[in-house]
C-alpha positions in Angstrom: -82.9 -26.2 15.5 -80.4 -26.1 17.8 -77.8 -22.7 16.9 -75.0 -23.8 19.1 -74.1 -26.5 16.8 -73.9 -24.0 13.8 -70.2 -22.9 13.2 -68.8 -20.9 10.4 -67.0 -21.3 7.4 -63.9 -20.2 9.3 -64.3 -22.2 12.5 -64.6 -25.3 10.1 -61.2 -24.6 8.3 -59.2 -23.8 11.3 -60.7 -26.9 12.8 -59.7 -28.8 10.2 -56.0 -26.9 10.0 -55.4 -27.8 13.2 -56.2 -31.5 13.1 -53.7 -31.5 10.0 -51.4 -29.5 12.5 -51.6 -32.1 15.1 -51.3 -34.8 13.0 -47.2 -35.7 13.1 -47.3 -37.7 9.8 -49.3 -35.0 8.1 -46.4 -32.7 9.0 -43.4 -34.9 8.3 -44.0 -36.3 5.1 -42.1 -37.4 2.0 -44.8 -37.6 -1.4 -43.7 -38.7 -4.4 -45.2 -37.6 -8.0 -44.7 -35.7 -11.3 -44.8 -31.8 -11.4 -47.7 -30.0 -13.4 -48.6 -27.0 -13.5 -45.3 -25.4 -12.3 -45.0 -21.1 -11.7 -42.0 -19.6 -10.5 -43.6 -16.4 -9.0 -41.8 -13.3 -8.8 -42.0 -13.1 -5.1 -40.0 -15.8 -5.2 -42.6 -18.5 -4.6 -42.9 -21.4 -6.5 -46.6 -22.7 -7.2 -47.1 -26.8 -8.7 -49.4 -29.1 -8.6 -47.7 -32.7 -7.9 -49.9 -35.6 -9.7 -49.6 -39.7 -10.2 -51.8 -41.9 -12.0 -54.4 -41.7 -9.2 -54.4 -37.8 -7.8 -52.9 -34.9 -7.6 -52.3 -32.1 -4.7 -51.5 -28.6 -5.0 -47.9 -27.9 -3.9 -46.4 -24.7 -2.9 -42.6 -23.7 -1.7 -41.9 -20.4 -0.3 -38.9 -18.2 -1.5 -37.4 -19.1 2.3 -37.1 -22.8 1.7 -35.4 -22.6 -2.3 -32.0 -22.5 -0.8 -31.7 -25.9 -1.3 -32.9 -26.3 -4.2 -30.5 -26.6 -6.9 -32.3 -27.7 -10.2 -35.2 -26.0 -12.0 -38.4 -28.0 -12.4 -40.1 -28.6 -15.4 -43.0 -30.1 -16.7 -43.7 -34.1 -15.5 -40.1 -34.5 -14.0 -40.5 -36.9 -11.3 -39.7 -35.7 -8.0 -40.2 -36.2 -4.4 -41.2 -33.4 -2.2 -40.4 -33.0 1.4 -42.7 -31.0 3.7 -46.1 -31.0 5.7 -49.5 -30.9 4.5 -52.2 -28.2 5.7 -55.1 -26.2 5.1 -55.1 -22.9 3.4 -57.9 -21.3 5.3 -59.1 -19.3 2.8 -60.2 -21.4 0.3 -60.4 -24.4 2.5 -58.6 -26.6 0.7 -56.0 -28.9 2.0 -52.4 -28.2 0.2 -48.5 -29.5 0.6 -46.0 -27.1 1.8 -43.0 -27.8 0.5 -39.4 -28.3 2.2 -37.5 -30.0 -0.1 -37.4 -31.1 -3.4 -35.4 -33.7 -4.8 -35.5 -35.8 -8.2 -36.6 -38.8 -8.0 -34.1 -41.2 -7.4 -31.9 -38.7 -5.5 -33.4 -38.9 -2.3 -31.1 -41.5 -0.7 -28.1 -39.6 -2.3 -29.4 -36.5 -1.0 -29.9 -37.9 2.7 -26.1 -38.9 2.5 -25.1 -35.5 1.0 -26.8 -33.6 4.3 -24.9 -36.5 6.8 -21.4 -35.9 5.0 -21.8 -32.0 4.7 -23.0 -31.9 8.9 -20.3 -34.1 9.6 -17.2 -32.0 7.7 -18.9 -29.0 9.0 -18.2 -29.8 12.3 -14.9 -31.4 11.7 -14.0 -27.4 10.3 -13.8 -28.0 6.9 -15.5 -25.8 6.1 -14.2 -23.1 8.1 -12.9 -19.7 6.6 -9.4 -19.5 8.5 -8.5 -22.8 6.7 -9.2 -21.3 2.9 -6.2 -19.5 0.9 -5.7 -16.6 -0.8 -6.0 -16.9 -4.8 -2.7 -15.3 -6.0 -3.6 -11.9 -8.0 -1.4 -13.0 -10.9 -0.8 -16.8 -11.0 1.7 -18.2 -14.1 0.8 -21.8 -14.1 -3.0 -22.6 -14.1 -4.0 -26.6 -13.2 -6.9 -27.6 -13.9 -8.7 -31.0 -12.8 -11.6 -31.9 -15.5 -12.6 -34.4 -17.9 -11.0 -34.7 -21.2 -14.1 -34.1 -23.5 -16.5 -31.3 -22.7 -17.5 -27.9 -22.9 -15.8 -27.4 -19.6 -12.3 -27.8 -20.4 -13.1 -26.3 -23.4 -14.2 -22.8 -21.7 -11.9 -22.8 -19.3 -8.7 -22.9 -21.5 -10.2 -20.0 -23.6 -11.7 -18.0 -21.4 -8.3 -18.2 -19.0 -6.2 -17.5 -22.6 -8.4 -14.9 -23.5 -7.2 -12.5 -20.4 -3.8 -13.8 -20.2 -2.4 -14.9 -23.2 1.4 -15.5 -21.6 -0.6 -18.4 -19.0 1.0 -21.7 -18.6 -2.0 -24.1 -17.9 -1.6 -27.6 -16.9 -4.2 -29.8 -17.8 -5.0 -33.3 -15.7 -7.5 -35.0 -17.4 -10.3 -36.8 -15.0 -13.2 -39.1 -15.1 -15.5 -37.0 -13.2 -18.7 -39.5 -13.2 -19.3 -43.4 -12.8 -17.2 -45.6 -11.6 -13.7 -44.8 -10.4 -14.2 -40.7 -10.8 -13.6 -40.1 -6.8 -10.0 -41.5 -7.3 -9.0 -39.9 -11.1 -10.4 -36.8 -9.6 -8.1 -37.1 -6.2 -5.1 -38.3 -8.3 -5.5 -35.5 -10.5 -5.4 -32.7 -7.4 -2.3 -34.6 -5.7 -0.7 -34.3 -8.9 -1.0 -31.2 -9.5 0.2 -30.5 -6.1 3.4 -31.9 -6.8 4.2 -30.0 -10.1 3.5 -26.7 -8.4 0.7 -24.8 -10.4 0.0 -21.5 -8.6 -3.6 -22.8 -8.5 -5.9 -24.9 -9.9 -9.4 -25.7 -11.1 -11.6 -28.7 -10.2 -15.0 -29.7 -11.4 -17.4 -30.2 -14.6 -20.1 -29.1 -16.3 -23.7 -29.4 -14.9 -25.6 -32.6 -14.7 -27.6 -34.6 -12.3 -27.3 -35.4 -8.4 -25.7 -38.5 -10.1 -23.8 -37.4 -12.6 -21.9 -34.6 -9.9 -21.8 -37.2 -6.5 -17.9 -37.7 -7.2 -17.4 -34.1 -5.8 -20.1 -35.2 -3.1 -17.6 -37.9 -1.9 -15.5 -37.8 1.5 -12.2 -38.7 -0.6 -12.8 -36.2 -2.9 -13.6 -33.0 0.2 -10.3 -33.9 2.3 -7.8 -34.2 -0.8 -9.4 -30.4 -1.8 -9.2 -29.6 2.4 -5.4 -30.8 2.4 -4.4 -29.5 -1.0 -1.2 -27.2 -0.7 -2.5 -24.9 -3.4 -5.2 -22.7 -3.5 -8.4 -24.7 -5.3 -11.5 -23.1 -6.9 -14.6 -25.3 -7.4 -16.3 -25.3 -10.6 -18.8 -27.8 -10.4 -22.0 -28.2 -12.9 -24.0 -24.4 -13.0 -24.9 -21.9 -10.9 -27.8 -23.4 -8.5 -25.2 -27.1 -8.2 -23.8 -27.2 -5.0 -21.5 -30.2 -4.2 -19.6 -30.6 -1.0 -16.2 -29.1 -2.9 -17.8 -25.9 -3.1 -18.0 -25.5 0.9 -14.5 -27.4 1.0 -12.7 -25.1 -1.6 -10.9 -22.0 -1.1 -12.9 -20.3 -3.8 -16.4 -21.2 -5.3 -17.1 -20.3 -9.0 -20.7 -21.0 -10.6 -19.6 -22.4 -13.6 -16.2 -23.5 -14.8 -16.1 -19.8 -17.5 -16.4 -18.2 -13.7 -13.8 -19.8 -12.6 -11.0 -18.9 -15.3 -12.1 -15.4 -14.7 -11.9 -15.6 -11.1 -8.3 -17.2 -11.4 -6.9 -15.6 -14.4 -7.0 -11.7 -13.9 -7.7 -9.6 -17.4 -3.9 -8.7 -18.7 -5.3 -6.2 -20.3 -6.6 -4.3 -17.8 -3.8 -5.3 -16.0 -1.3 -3.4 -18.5 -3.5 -0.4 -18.6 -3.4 -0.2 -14.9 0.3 -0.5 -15.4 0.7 2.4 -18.0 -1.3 4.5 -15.7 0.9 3.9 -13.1 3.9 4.5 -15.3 2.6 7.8 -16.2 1.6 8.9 -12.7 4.9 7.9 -11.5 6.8 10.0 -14.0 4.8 12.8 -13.6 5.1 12.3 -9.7 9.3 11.9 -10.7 9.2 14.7 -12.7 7.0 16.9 -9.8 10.1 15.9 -7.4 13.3 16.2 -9.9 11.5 19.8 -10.4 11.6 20.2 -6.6 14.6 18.6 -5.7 16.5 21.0 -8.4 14.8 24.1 -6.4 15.9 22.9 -3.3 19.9 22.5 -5.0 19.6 26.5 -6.2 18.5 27.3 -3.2 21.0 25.1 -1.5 23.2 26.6 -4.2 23.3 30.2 -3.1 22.8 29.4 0.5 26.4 27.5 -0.2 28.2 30.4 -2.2 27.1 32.9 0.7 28.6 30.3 3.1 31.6 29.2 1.2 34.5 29.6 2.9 36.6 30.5 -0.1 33.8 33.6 -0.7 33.9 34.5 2.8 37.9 33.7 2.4 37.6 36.5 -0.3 35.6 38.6 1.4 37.5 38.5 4.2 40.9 39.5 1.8 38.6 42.1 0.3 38.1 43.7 4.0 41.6 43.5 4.5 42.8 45.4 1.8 40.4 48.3 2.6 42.0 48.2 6.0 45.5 48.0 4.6 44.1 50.9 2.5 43.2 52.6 5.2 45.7 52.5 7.6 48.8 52.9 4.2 46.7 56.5 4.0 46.4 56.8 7.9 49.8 56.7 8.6 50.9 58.7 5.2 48.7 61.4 7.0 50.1 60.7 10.1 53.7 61.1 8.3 53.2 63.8 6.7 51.8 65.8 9.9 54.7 64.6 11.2 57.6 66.0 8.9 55.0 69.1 9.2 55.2 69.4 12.7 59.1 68.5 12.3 59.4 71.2 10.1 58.2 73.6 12.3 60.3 72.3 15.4 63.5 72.4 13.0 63.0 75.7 11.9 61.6 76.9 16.1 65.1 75.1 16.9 66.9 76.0 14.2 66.0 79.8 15.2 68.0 79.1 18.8 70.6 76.4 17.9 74.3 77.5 19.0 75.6 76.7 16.0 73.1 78.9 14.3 74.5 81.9 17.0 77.5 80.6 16.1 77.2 81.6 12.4 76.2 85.2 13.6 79.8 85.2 15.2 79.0 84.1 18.2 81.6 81.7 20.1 81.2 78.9 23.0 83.8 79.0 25.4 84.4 76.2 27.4 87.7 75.4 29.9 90.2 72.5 29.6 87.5 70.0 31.2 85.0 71.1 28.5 82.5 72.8 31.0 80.7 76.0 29.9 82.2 79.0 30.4 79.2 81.6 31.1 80.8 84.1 33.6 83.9 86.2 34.2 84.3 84.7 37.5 84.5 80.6 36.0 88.0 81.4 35.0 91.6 83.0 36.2 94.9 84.3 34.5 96.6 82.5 32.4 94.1 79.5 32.3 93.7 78.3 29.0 90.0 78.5 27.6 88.4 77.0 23.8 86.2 79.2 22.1 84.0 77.1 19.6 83.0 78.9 16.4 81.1 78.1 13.0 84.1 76.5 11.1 86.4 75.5 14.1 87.9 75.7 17.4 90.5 78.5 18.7 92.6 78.0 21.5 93.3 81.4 23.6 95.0 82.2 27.1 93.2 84.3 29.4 95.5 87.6 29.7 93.0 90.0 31.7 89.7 89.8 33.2 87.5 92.4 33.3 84.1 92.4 35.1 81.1 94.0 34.3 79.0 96.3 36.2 75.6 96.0 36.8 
């Protein structure tokens, strides 16, 4: 026995593996069948086995490739399932990793959904600096949908609910089969021209098929070139259409997108009345300051007023016009003191005090002083001024004195 054409268990599988590696078919393949056997894993992962009248193969897809995926599988739904088969080492069996899944009959549609979507993606339709602002507090709702349905339905009442004062204009739509691209685009155009603040377009859930209109090129540019801010609503939350990527705002379901467009009034008004209240308080935190400030301004004026320092001014005045009234008073009355005392010293050598006493003042025709014996002569004629009058003498002798 030769050993060196013994290999193990292992060697085998990866062998194998890698023919099914090399093999581009094997790696590139579309299978069609019916799911059985279908586990949504927590990791993520979903475990199926995919099955026709003459097989079966065990299927996996890995939590990484369920992006795309945007309906939940279920027992015998006919699908087709995009990927490469391999083997899984371990148990060395042979398995098909999955890509993509589409339903059956959705493959075509599917393949022109990923052309359109690569194709407005690079034209920038996509693109966030193209996508408005939803206004906080819109007053006119529109709102693009089909006449019957839950989905008009839920919208109106769940947009009513928060804001019972809305105005919501409602364009009716076909939104599936034949003609829905265009009642869809009319319906957007026209709502564009009565001026909604914005509006809602889509449907409830439903097949690839039933939800291509919002798949459609028409359909993407009149949402692109809409004036007004749009919000897709299209089918549930795993549907994606190409609105959602074109529209300003995606909701998951059309209830998502009243609440998303319609804010809660209620809160709204509580938020209000708490402002209200902080605001007075805040008013009444200032008035209390401000009047402070006017007190203070208050006595800082009345100490700066002129008319108080007018007053004070008079007020200082009259203490000096006090003072000086007594000043000079003093100043008199030392004065006629003083006075006195000179009058009386004066008084004490006035002539006509000597002259009381009976003294006389003697004086010659020319009124000079007559002092000595030896001022006048013989005969001359001399007045001799007394208390009560004047006395006219002639001099008759003179007689000298001796010293």
């Amino acid at each position: 026995m030769n050993r060196k054409q013994v290999y193990s268990v292992s060697s085998v599988n990866q062998y194998i593996k890698s023919l099914f590696m090399d093999d581009f078919a094997l790696n590139h393949i579309y299978v069609r069948g019916e799911v059985s056997n279908c586990k949504y894993h927590s990791s993520g992962h979903i475990y199926f086995t995919l099955k026709d009248r003459g097989g079966a193969i065990a299927c996996v897809m890995f939590a990484g490739n369920r992006k795309g995926l945007n309906f939940r599988m279920t027992e015998g739904m006919a699908v087709i399932v995009f990927g490469s088969v391999s083997v899984y080492e371990r148990d060395g069996r042979y398995q098909l990793y999955a890509r993509e899944i589409m339903q059956e009959g959705a493959g075509k549609l599917y393949e022109a959904y990923e052309a359109l979507k690569k194709k407005l993606l690079a034209e920038g339709l996509f693109d966030e600096e193209h996508k408005l602002d939803i206004p906080k507090y819109p007053k006119r709702l529109g709102v693009v949908t089909a006449r019957t349905g839950a989905a008009v339905q839920d919208i109106i009442n769940v947009s009513l609910r928060r804001n019972p004062w809305l105005q919501i204009v409602f364009c009716p739509a076909t939104v599936q089969g034949e003609g829905a691209v265009q009642s869809v685009v009319r319906g957007i155009r026209a709502l564009e021209e009565v001026g909604v603040d914005v509006m809602i377009v889509g449907r409830g859930g439903g097949s690839i098929e039933d939800l291509w209109a919002f798949n459609e090129e028409m359909v993407a540019r009149a949402v692109y070139d809409c004036k007004i801010p749009v919000i897709s609503a299209v089918g549930h939350e795993t549907d994606t259409t190409i609105i959602d990527y074109v529209a300003d705002l995606r909701a998951p379901t059309p209830s998502a997108a009243a609440e998303l467009a319609v804010p809660d009034m209620r809160i709204v008004l509580g938020q209000l009345q708490g402002y209200e209240e902080a605001l007075e308080a805040a008013m009444e935190q200032i008035m209390a300051l401000c009047r402070q400030r006017v007190d203070s301004y208050a006595r800082v004026f009345r100490h700066l007023n002129p008319q108080s320092r007018l007053n004070d001014r008079r007020q200082r005045l009259m203490e000096i016009e006090d003072r000086l009234r007594l000043g000079m008073e003093r100043r008199i009355e030392q004065a006629k003191s003083k006075l006195a005392i000179r009058t009386q010293q004066l008084e004490g050598v006035s002539p006509l005090r000597q002259l009381e006493r009976g003294y006389a003042y003697v004086s010659d025709e020319d009124g000079h002083g007559v002092a000595s014996a030896e001022q006048v002569t013989v005969g001359q004629h001399l007045f001799l001024d007394v208390k009560d009058g004047m006395i006219e003498s002639e001099v008759t002798a003179i007689q000298k004195q001796k010293r």
